[in-house]
C-alpha positions in Angstrom: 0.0 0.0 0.0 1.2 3.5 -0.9 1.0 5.6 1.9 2.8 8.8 0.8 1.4 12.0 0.9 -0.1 12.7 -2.8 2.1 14.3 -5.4 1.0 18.0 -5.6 -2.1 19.9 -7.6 -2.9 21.9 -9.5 -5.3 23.4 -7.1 -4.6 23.7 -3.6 -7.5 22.8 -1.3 -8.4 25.4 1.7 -9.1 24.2 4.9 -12.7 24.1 6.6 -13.3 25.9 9.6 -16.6 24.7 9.2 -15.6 20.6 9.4 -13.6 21.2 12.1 -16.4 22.7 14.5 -18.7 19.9 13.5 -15.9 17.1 14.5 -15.4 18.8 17.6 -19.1 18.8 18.6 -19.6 15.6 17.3 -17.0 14.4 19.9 -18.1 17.0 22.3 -21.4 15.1 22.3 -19.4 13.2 25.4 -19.8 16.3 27.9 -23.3 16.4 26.9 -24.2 13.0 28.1 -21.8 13.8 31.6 -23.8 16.9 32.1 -26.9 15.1 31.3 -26.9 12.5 34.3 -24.8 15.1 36.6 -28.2 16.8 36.9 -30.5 14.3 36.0 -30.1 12.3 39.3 -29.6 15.4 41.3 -32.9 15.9 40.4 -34.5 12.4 40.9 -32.1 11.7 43.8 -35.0 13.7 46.1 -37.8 11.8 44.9 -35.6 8.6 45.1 -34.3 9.3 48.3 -38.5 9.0 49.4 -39.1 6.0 47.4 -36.4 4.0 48.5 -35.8 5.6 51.9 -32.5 5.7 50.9 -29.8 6.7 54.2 -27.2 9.5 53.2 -24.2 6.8 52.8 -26.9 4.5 49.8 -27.8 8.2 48.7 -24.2 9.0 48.4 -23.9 5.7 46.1 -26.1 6.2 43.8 -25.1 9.5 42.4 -21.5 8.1 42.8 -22.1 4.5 41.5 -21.7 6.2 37.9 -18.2 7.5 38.8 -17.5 3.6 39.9 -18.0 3.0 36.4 -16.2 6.0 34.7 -12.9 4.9 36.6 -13.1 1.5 35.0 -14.1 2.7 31.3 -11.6 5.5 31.8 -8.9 2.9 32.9 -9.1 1.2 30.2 -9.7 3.5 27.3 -6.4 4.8 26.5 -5.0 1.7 26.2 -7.9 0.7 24.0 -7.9 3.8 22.0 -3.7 3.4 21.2 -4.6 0.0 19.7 -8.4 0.6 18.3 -8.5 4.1 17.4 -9.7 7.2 18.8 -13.5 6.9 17.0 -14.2 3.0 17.9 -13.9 3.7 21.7 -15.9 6.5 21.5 -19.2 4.6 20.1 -18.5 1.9 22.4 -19.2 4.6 25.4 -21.7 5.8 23.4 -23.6 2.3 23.1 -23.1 1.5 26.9 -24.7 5.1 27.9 -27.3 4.6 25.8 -28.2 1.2 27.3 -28.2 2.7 31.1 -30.0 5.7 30.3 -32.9 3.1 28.8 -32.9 0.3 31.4 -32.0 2.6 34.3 -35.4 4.0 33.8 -37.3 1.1 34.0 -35.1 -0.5 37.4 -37.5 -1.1 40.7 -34.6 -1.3 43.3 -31.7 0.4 44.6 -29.4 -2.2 43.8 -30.3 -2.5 39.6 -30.2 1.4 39.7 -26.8 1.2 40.8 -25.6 -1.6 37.9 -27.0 -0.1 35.6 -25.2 3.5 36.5 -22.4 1.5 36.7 -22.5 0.6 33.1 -23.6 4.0 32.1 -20.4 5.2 34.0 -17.6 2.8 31.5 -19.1 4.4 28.9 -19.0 7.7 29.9 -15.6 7.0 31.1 -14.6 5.6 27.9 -15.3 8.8 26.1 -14.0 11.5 28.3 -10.4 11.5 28.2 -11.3 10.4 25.2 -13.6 13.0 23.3 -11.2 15.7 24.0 -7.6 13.5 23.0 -9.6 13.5 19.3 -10.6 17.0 19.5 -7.2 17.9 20.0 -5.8 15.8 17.5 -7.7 17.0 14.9 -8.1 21.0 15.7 -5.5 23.8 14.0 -2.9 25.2 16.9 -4.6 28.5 16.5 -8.0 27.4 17.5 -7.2 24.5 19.3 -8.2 25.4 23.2 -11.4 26.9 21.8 -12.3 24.2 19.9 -11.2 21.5 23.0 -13.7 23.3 25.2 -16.5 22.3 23.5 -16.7 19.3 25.5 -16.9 21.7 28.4 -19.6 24.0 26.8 -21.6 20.7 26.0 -21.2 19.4 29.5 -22.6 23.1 30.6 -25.3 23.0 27.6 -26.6 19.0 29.3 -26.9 20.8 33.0 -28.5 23.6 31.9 -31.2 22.0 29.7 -31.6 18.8 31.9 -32.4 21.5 35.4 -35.0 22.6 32.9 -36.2 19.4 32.1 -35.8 18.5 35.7 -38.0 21.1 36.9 -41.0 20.1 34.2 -41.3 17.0 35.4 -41.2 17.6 39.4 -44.1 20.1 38.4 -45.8 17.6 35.9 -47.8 16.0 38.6 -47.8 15.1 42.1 -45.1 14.8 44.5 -45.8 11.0 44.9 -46.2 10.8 41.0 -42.4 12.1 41.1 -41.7 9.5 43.7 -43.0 6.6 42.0 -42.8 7.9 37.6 -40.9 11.3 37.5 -37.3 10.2 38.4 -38.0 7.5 35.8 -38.5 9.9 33.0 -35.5 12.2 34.4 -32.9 9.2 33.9 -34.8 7.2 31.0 -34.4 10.6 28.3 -30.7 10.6 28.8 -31.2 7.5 26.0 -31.9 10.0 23.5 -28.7 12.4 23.9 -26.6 9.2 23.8 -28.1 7.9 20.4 -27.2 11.4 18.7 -23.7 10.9 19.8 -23.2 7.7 18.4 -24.5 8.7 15.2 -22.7 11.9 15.3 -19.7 9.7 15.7 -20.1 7.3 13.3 -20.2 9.8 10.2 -17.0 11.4 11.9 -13.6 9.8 10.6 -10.9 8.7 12.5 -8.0 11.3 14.4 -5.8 12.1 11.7 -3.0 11.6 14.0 -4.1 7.9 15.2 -3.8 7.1 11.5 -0.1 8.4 10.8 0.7 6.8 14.1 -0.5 3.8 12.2 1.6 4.1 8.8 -2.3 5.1 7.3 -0.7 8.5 5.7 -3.1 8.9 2.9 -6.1 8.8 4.8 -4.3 10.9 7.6 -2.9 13.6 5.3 -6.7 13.4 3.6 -8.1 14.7 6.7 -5.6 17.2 8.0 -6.0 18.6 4.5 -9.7 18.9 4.9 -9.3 20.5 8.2 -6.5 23.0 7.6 -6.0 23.3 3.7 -3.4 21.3 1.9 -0.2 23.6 2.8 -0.7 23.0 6.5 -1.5 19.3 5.9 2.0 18.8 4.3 3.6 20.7 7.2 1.4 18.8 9.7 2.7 15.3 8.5 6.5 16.0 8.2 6.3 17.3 11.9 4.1 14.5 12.9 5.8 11.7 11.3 9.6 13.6 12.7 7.9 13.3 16.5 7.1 9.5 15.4 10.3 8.5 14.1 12.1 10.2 17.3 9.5 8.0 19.4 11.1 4.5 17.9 11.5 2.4 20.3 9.7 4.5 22.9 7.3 2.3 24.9 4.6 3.2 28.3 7.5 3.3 30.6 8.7 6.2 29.2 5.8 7.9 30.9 6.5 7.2 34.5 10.1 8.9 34.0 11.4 11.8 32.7 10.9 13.8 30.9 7.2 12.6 30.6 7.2 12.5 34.4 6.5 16.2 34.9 3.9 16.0 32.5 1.7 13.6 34.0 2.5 14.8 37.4 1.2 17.9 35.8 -2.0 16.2 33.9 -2.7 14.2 37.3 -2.7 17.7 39.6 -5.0 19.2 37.2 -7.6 16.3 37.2 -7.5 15.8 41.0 -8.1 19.8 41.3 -10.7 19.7 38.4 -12.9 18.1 40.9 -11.5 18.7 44.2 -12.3 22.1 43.9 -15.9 21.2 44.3 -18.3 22.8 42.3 -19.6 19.3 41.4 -20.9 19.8 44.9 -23.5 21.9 43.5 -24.0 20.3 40.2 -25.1 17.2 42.3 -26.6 18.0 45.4 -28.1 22.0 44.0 -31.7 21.1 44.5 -30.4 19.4 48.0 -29.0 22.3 49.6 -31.3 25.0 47.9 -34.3 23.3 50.0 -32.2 23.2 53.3 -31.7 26.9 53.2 -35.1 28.0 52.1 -36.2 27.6 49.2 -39.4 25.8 48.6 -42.4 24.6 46.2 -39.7 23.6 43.8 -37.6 26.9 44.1 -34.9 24.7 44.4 -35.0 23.4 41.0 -35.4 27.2 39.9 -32.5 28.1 41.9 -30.4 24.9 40.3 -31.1 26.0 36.8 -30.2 29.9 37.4 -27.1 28.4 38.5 -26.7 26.0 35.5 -27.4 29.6 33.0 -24.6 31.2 34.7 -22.1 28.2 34.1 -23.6 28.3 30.4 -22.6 31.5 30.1 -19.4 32.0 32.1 -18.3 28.4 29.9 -18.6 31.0 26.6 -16.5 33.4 28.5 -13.8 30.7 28.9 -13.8 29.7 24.9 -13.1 33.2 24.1 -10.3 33.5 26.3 -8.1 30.4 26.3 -6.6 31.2 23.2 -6.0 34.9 23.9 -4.9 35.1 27.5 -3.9 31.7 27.6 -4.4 28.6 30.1 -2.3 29.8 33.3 -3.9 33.2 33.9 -7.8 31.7 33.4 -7.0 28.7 36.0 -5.3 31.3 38.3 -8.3 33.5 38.4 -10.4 31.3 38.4 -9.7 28.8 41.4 -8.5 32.4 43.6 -12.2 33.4 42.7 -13.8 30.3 43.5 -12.0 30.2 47.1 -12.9 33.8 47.5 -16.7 32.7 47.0 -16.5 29.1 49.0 -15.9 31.2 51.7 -18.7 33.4 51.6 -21.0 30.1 51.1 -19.2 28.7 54.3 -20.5 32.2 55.9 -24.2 32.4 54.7 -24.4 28.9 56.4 -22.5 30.0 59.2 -24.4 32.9 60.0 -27.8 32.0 59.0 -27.8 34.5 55.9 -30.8 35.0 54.2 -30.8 31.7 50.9 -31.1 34.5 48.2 -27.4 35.3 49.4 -26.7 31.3 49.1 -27.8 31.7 45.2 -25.5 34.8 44.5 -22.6 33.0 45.8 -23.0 30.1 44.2 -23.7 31.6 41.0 -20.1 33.4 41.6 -18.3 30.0 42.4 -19.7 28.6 39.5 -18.7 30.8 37.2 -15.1 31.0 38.0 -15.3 27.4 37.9 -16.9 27.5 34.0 -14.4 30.1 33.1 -11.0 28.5 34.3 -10.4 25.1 36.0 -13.6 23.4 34.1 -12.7 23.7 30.2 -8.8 24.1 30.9 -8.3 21.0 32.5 -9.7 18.9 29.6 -8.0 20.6 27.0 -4.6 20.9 28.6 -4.5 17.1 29.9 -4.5 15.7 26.1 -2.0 18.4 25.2 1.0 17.1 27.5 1.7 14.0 25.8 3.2 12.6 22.9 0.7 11.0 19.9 2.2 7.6 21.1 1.3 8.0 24.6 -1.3 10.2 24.2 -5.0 8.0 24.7 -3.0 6.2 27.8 -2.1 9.6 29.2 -4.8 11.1 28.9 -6.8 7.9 30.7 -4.4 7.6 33.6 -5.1 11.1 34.7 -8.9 10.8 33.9 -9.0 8.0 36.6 -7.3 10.7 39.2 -10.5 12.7 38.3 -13.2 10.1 38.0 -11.6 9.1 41.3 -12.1 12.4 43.2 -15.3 13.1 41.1 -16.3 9.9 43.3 -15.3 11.1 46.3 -17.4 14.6 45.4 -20.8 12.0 44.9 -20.4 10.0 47.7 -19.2 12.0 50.4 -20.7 15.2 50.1 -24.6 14.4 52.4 -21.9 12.8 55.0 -19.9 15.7 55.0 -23.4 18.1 54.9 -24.8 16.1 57.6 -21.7 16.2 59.9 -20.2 19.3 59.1 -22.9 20.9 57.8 -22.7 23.6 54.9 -20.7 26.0 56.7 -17.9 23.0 57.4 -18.0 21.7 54.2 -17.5 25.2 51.7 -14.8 25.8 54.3 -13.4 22.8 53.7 -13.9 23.5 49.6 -12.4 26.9 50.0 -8.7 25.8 51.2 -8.6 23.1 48.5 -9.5 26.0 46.2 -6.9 28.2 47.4 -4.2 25.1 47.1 -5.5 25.1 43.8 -4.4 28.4 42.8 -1.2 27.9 44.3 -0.5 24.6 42.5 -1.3 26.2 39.4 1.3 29.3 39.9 3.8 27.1 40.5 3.9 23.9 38.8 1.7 24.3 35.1 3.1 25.9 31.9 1.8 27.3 29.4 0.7 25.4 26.1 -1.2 28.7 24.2 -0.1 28.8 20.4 2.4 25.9 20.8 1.9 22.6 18.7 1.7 19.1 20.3 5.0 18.8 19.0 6.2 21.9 20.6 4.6 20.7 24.1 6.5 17.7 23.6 9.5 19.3 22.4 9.1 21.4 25.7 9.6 18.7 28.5 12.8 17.5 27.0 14.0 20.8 27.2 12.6 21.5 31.1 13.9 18.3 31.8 17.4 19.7 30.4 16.8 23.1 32.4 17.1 24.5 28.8 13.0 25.5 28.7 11.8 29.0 29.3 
């Protein structure tokens, strides 16, 4: 098979700004279906809480049991998508969504709910760390932290329209009709996000840079070219094959010393504090901790989804930005801000401040979250490592933040009950604060540098050569 790059034409193609938004939505699609069921059983949680009389610890494990399942599918799709292909693991975790949105809907115990959720969690694990590896493997430098968030913007876009669709249905009958049929329509519509995905996916072609990895260079080129005109294609395979031929020989190991070491120390501190930082707090338990401080006759769902347009918008904010200001100074910002704002939560708890107060604050948290440490950290994790180690990379430091994201599900009513809401934003507040700190001090700056660059840049840190 010939796999050089075609001899040149007569007419140069232009690249398509156009393709390339459609690719990145269409992989995107995997934020959508997290942000779906982040809000969807944060909504049925209360109404399953009643029908189940579930205690705080089983209530804890069913919001979490998805995050059970997203370490495993997360564990194990890097090494599946460096063998498979970028695409093929992404319709798996499309199919296995698709099958727990359906079936969790029709479950009658607590212990189905949580299998199923489970199973919904591998595939949402599976795609990702891996919906942003292909966006980044297939968007121009320029554009490329903008065009990485969208997995971001559609995790936003899922919370925003499922509080919505959350609050219909709590006020489309009864409370005991939302005890015994409303949650099941909350989890069971998540079905129909997850078929668009898959379909999305399977009319999208395979990361260009999977396929050179691969010796595929025709089909790889074919793509690059549609993406950023033939000129750049050219230039996109001689640097990408030069980074592959350097990487002879290279194997896993390579990442566990340096000077891929500092990289995924890097890519690990930024998943732990993705999470850690806990605004998922919010996104899970909102409705929760609305009702404790006030708000009633399904305010709390009104107050979730005010909360859910703020991180819609403030998510915007943070596309425009990343590729002008640049990564550092947005996650800087952003987790200061979000201690700044923990702290006054801790304090409208603490000293009994009226619940609109409550709202504004968390409004504030949430948007420094949407703006800095919630579309960064999924576009810079990919962009640390090599094409050969890239999908493995990429998984190993998802599992750090599935793993905390966990923690966030199951712990948070223990920690609400025992600390209450004044102990626990405290407690969310210095973690914020070591945040911002570990951000100064340990992550660079990958704005309007090329994979290869970023690669090119821990050798020379390693040396003490990089600037």
């Amino acid at each position: 098979m010939d796999n050089t790059i075609p001899a040149a034409r007569e007419t140069k193609r232009e690249g398509s700004m156009k393709y390339v938004v459609i690719l990145a939505l269409s992989a995107g699609m995997a934020g959508l279906l997290y942000g779906y069921d982040t809000v969807s059983i944060s909504g049925a949680i209360e109404f399953l809480a009643v029908h189940y009389n579930l205690s705080a610890a089983m209530q804890g494990l069913v919001i979490s049991s998805i995050m059970i399942g997203g370490v495993l599918g997360v564990g194990v799709s890097g090494f599946l998508a460096d063998k498979i292909g970028r695409r093929k693991v992404l319709l798996i975790g499309a199919a296995c969504f698709f099958v727990s949105a359906l079936v969790s809907a029709f479950t009658y115990d607590p212990t189905s709910l949580i299998i199923t959720r489970i199973v919904g969690g591998v595939g949402i694990g599976l795609a990702s760390a891996l919906a942003i590896t292909y966006i980044t493997e297939c968007a121009p430098t320029k554009y490329r932290g903008t065009l990485s968030s969208a997995y971001q913007l559609l995790t936003i876009i899922g919370i925003f329209l499922t509080n919505l669709i959350n609050f219909f249905i709590a006020n489309a009958g009864t409370h005991l009709w939302g005890e015994n049929t409303g949650w099941r329509w909350m989890l069971g519509i998540g079905a129909i996000p997850a078929a668009i995905f898959f379909i999305a996916l399977f009319l999208s072609p395979e990361s260009p840079r999977f396929l050179l990895q691969q010796g595929k260079t025709k089909e790889g080129f074919a793509i690059l070219e549609r993406i950023g005109g033939t000129d750049d294609a050219k230039a996109q395979v001689a640097s990408i094959e030069k980074s592959l031929e350097e990487e002879q020989g290279s194997t896993f190991r390579d990442l566990f010393r340096q000077p891929l070491l500092r990289a995924l120390l890097v890519g690990i501190f930024l998943a732990i504090f993705n999470q850690a930082v806990g605004q998922n707090t919010i996104s899970y338990y909102g409705p929760t901790m609305f009702a404790s401080i006030g708000f009633e006759n399904n305010g709390e769902f009104i107050a979730s989804t005010v909360v859910g347009a703020v991180e819609l918008l403030f998510t915007f904010v943070g596309m425009a930005l990343i590729d002008k200001l640049g990564r550092k100074p947005l996650m800087q910002s952003g987790a200061f801000l979000m201690g700044v704002f923990a702290v006054l939560m801790a304090l409208t708890y603490g000293m009994h401040w009226d619940g609109i107060w409550m709202l504004i604050f968390a409004c504030g948290f949430i948007a420094a979250f949407a703006y800095s440490m919630g579309p960064v950290t999924w576009v810079m994790i990919p962009e640390l490592f090599p094409t050969y180690l890239r999908g493995r990379a990429a998984g190993i430091c998802t599992v750090f933040l599935w793993g905390v994201n966990f923690c966030i599900g199951q712990f948070t009513p223990m920690m609400f009950a025992h600390w209450g809401g004044a102990g626990m934003f405290a407690f969310f507040a210095a973690l914020d604060f070591i945040c911002f700190l570990g951000v100064t001090v340990l992550v660079p700056e990958t704005k309007g540098k090329s994979l290869e660059e970023i690669e090119d840049y821990w050798k020379l840190k390693a040396a003490g050569k990089a600037k």
